[in-house]
Each structure stands twice: as C-alpha cells, then as structure tokens.
SEKE-443927 format. One record per residue (C-alpha): residue in three letters; y, x, z. Coordinates in steps of 0.5 Angstrom, whole numbers. Each point is the difference from the previous one (the first is absolute). Layout:
<rest->ala; v->Y; u->X; w->Z>
...
***
This chain:
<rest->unk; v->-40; u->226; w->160>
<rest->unk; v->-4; u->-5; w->-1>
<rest->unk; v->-5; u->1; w->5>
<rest->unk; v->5; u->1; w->4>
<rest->unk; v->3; u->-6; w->0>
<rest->unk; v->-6; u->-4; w->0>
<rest->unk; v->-2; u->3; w->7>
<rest->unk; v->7; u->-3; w->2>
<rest->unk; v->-1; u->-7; w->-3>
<rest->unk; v->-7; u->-1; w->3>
<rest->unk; v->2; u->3; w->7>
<rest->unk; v->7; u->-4; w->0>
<rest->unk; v->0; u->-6; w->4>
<rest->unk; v->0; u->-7; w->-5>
<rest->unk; v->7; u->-2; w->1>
<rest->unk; v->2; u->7; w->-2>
<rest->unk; v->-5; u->0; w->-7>
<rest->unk; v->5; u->-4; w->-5>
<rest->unk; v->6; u->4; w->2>
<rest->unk; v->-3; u->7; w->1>
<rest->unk; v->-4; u->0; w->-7>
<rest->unk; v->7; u->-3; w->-4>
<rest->unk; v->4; u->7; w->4>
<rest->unk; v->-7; u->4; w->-2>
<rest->unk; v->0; u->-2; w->-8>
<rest->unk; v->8; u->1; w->0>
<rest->unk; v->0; u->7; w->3>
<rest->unk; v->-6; u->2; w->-6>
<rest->unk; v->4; u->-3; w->-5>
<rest->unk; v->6; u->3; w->2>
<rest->unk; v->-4; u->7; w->1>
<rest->unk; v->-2; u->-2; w->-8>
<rest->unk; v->-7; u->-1; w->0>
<rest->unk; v->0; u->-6; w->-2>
<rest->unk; v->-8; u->-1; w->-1>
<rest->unk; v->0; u->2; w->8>
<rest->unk; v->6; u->-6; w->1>
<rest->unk; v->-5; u->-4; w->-4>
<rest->unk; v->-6; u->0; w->4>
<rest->unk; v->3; u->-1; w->7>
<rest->unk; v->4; u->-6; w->-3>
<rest->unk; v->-7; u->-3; w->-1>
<rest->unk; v->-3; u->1; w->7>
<rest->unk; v->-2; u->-7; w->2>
<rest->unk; v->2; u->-2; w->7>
<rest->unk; v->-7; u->-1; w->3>
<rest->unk; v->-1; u->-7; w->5>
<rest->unk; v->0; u->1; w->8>
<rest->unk; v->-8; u->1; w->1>
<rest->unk; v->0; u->6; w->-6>
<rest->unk; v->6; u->2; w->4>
<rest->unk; v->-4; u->-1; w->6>
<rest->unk; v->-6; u->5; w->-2>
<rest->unk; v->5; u->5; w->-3>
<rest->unk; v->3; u->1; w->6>
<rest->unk; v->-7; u->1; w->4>
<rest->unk; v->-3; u->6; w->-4>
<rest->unk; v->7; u->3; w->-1>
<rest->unk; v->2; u->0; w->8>
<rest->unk; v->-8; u->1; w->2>
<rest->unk; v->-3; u->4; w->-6>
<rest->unk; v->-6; u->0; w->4>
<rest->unk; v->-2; u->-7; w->-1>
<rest->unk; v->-1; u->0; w->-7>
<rest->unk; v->-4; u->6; w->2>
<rest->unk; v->-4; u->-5; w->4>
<rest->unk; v->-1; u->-5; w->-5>
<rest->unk; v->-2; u->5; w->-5>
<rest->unk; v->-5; u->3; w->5>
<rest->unk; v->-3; u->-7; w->2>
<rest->unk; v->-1; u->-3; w->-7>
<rest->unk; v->-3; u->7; w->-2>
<rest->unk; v->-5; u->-1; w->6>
<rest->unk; v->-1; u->-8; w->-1>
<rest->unk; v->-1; u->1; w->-8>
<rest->unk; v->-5; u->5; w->1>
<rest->unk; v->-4; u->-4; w->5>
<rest->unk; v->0; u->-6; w->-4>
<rest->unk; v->-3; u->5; w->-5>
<rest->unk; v->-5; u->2; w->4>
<rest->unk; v->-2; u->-7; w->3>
<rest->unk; v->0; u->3; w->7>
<rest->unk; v->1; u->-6; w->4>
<rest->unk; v->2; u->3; w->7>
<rest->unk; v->5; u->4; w->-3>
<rest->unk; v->3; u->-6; w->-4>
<rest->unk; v->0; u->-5; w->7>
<rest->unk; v->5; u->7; w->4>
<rest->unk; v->4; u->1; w->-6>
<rest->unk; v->1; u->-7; w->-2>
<rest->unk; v->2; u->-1; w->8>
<rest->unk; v->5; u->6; w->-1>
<rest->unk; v->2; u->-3; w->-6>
<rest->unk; v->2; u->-6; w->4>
<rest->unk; v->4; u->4; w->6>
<rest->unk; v->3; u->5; w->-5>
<rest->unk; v->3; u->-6; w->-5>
<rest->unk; v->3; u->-4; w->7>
<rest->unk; v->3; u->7; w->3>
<rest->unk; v->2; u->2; w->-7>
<rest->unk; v->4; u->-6; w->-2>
<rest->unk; v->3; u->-1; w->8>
<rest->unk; v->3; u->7; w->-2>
<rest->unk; v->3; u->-1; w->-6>
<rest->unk; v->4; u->-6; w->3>
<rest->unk; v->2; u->4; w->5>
<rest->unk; v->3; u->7; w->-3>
<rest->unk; v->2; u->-5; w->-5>
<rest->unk; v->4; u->-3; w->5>
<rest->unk; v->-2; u->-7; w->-1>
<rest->unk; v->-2; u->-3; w->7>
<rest->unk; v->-1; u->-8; w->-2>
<rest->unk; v->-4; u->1; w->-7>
<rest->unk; v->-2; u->-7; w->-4>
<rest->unk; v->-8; u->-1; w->-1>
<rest->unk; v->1; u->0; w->-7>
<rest->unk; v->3; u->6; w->0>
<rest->unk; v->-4; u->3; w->6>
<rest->unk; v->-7; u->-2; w->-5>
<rest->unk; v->4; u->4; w->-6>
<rest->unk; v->0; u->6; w->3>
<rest->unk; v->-7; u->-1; w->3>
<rest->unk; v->-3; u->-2; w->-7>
<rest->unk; v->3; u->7; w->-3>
<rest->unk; v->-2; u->4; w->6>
<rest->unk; v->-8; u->-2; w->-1>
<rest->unk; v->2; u->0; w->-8>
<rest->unk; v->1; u->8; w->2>
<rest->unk; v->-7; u->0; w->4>
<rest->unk; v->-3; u->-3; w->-6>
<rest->unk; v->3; u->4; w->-6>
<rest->unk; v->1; u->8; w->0>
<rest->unk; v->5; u->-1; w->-6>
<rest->unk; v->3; u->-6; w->4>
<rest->unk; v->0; u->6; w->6>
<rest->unk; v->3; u->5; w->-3>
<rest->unk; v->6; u->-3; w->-3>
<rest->unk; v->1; u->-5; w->6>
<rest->unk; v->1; u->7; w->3>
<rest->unk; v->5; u->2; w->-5>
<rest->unk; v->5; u->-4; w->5>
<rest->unk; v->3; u->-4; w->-6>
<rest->unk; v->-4; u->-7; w->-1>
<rest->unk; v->4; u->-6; w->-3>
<rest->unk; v->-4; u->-6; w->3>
<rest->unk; v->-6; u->-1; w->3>
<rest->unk; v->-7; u->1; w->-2>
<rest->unk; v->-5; u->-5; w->1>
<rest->unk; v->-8; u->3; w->-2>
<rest->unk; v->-5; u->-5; w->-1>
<rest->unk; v->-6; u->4; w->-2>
<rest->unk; v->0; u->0; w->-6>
<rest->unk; v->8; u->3; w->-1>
<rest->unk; v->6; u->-3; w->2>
<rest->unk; v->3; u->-7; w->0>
<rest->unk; v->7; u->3; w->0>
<rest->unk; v->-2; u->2; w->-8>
<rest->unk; v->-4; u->5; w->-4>
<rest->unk; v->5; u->5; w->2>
<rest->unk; v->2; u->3; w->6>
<rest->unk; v->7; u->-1; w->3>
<rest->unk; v->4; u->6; w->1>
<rest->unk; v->4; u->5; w->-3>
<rest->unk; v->-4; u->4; w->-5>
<rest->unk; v->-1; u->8; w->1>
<rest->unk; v->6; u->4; w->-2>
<rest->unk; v->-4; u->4; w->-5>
<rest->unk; v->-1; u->-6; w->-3>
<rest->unk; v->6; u->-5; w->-4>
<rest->unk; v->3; u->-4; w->5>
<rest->unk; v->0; u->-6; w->-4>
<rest->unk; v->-9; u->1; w->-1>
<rest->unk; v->-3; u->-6; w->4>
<rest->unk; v->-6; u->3; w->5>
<rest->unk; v->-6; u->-2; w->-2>
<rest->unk; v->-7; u->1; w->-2>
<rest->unk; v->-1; u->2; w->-7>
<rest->unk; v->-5; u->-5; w->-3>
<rest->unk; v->-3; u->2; w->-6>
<rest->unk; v->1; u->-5; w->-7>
<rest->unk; v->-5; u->-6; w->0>
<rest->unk; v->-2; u->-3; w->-6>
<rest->unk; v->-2; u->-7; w->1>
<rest->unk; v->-7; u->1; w->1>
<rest->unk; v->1; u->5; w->5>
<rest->unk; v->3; u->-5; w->5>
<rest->unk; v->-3; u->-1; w->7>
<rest->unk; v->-4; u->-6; w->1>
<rest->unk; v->2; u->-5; w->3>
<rest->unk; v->-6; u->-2; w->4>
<rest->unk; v->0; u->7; w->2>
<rest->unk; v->7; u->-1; w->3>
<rest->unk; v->-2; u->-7; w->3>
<rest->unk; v->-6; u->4; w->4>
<rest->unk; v->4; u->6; w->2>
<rest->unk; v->6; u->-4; w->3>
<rest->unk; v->-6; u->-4; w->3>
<rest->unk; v->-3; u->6; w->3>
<rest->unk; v->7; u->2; w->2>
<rest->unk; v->1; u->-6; w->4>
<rest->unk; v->-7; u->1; w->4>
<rest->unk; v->2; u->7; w->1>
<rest->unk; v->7; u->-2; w->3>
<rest->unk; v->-3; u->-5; w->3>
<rest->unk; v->-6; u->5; w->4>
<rest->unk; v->6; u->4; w->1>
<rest->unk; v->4; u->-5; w->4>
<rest->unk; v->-6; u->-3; w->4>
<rest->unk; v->-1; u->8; w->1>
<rest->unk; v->8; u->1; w->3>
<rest->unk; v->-2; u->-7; w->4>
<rest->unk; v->-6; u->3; w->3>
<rest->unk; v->3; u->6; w->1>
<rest->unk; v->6; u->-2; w->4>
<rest->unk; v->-5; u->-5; w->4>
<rest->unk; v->-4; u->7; w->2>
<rest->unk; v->6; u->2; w->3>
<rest->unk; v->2; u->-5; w->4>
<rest->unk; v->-6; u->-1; w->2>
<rest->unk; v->0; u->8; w->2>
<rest->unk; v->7; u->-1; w->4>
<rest->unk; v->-3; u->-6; w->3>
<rest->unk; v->-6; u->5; w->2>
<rest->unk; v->5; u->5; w->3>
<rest->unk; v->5; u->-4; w->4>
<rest->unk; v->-7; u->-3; w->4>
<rest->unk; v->-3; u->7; w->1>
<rest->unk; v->7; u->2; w->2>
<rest->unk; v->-2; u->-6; w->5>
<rest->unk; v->-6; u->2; w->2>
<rest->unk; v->2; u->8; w->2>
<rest->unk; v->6; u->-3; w->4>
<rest->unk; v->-4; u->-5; w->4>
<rest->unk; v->-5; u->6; w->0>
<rest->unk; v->5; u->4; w->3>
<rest->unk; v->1; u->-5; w->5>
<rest->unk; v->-6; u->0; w->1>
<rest->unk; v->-1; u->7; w->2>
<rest->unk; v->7; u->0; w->4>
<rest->unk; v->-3; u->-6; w->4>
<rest->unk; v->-7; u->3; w->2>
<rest->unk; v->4; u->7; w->2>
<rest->unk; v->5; u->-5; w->5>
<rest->unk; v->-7; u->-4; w->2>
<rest->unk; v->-3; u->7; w->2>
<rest->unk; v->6; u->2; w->4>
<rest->unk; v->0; u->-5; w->4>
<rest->unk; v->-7; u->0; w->2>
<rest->unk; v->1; u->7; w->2>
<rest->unk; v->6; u->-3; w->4>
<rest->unk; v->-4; u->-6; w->3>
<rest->unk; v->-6; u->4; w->2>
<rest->unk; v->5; u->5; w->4>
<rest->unk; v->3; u->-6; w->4>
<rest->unk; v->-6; u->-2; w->2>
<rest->unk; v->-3; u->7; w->2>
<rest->unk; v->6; u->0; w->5>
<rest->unk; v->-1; u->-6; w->1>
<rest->unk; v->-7; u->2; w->3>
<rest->unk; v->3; u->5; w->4>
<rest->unk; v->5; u->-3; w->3>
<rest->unk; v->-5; u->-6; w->2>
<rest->unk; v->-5; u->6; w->3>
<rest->unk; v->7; u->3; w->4>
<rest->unk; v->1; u->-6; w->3>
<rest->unk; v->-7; u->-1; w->2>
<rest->unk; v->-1; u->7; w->3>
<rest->unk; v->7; u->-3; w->4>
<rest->unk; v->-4; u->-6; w->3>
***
C-alpha cells in the first residue's frame, strides 16, 4: 500500500499532491494500519523543478537509461585519460542536457518555463551525469528538490533530496555514510582549499571545452551551407554548359542550311 501510494503521489500533477497524500494517509488509517497511515502522512511535496524531473523519468524511463549510459561513458574516459573520447562525450553531454531538459517542460506541460527553474532542472540532470548514486535514485521518479553537483558533492546538502527506498525507514535521510572522525582525522583545509582550486580549473577547462565545441559546430554548419552553395552553382553549372551544347548544335544546323540554300540560289542564277 505504501509503495503504491508513493507511485501515485510522485506521478500525480503538483496541485493534486496535498489532497491526494491527506485521502491516501485517511484511507490506511482507516484500513487500520496506522504505521502505513503515518508514512505517507510524512511524504513531502516536492518543489516544481523536482516535479519536473520526476515527470521526465516516469513518462520517459529511457531517459534515465540515457543519463545512466552516458555518465558510465563520461566517467570511464575521465578514468582512462582518453581525451578524444572526453571531447565527443562532453558534446553529447551538452546536446543530451538541452533535449532532455526541452522534454521535461514538455510532458510536464510547462511551455513558458522561468530561467531559474529551467537552470534547476539542467543542474539535477548533469548531477545525474556525474553521480550513479544521484542517477539512480533521480531514476526512482521521486525527487523532492533539485540536485545541484559541484565536483566534489552536492550544493543541495550531503544528502540527496529524494525519498528513501522503501526497503528503508521512510523517515531515514539518503546519505553516504561517512565514518566517525576523531579530530586528527579531519581533512586538511589546505587540501580542501587545492581541491576546490582544481575543481574551478577543471570547470573552467570544461566550459572553454563546451565554448570550443559549440565554435567547431557552427563553424561546420557554415561550412555545410557554403558546399551546399557550391554543388547548387556547380549544378548550374553543368546545366549551362548542356544548354550551350544545344545550341551550338543548333546554330551549326542553321548554318549548314544556310549554305545550302545560298548554293541552291546560285545553281538558280
């Protein structure tokens, strides 16, 4: 009944989800399970660019599949060095972030979407792309806010914003266990200060990355619309010369009448 009722909530639109979660909790208390009636008396509403996303993977659950596929792909050449490899996946990244983005507006029927709220829902889809875990659990189809990466974890806090497994208790924050620091255990703030340096390098690199890929590709469409150019003149080109043939064949008819009717003329004098 639980997970039942969760699949409802999270796939219902989000003016609906206050009233349905009051007759949902009703009917198991009703029904006499009371811990069940609790539960989903303690499902939160999630904000519209969570229900944006939510709406995405449940309507399209191969776009989930995608991010998945493509972080695995991303992760794996970040791994492995293979600069070629990160150069076409970032550009994949870049296109499939945009489509995917465009398509959660879409089936989640917001045609005039705000920029913030239209930036959230970008910012939790490449988060998806940078974490399994965050991948995984935005695949669930019940995020409550937005996820936000930035490198080195999650600017929405250290855990993520969706409701836990059922297998787990419903009130347990999703979170990585972290294990019990004694003070000299603590991480060295010179190393955090370095690491955050390198990450803004990284993010840097990145964005002048995107810049110079989105620069090849207008580059290349400009490319194609002059050889389109070129194949039309050289189109008429050739038509132009078959028209020239023509009608020199024509004129050299004429003129072969021409002498014979000067010769027939002459044979008459």
């Amino acid at each position: 009944m639980l997970a039942a009722a969760v699949d409802e909530l999270y796939a219902a639109d989000l003016g609906e989800f206050i009233a349905r979660r009051s007759a949902l909790a009703t009917a198991a208390s009703k029904a006499g399970d009371k811990d069940t009636a609790a539960a989903i008396g303690a499902l939160k509403k999630p904000t519209r660019s969570a229900f944006t996303v939510n709406r995405l993977v449940r309507t399209d659950p191969a776009a989930a599949e995608e991010l998945i596929e493509l972080g695995e792909a991303l992760r794996l050449a970040q791994h492995t060095a293979d600069g070629g490899a990160i150069r076409d996946l970032s550009n994949r990244r870049r296109t499939m972030i945009e489509q995917l983005t465009s398509r959660a507006f879409e089936l989640s029927g917001q045609h005039s979407p705000s920029a913030g709220l239209r930036e959230d829902v970008s910012a939790t889809l490449k988060a998806a792309l940078a974490d399994a875990e965050v991948a995984r659990q935005i695949q669930a189809g019940t995020l409550l806010r937005a996820v936000e990466w930035g490198g080195f974890g999650f600017a929405t806090g250290p855990g993520l914003a969706a409701v836990p497994p059922l297998a787990e208790p419903l009130a347990a924050p999703i979170a990585r266990q972290q294990p019990d620091q004694h003070p000299a255990d603590k991480p060295d703030p010179l190393a955090k200060a370095e690491a955050k340096r390198r990450q803004r390098r990284l993010d840097k690199a990145q964005r002048e990355l995107d810049k110079a890929g989105g620069a090849v590709d207008d580059a290349q469409a400009v490319m194609r619309r002059q050889q389109q150019q070129v194949d039309l003149l050289q189109a008429q080109l050739a038509e132009a010369r078959e028209r020239l043939d023509d009608a020199d064949l024509r004129l050299r008819r004429a003129r072969k009448h021409q002498e014979r009717a000067q010769q027939a003329l002459h044979a008459l004098d």
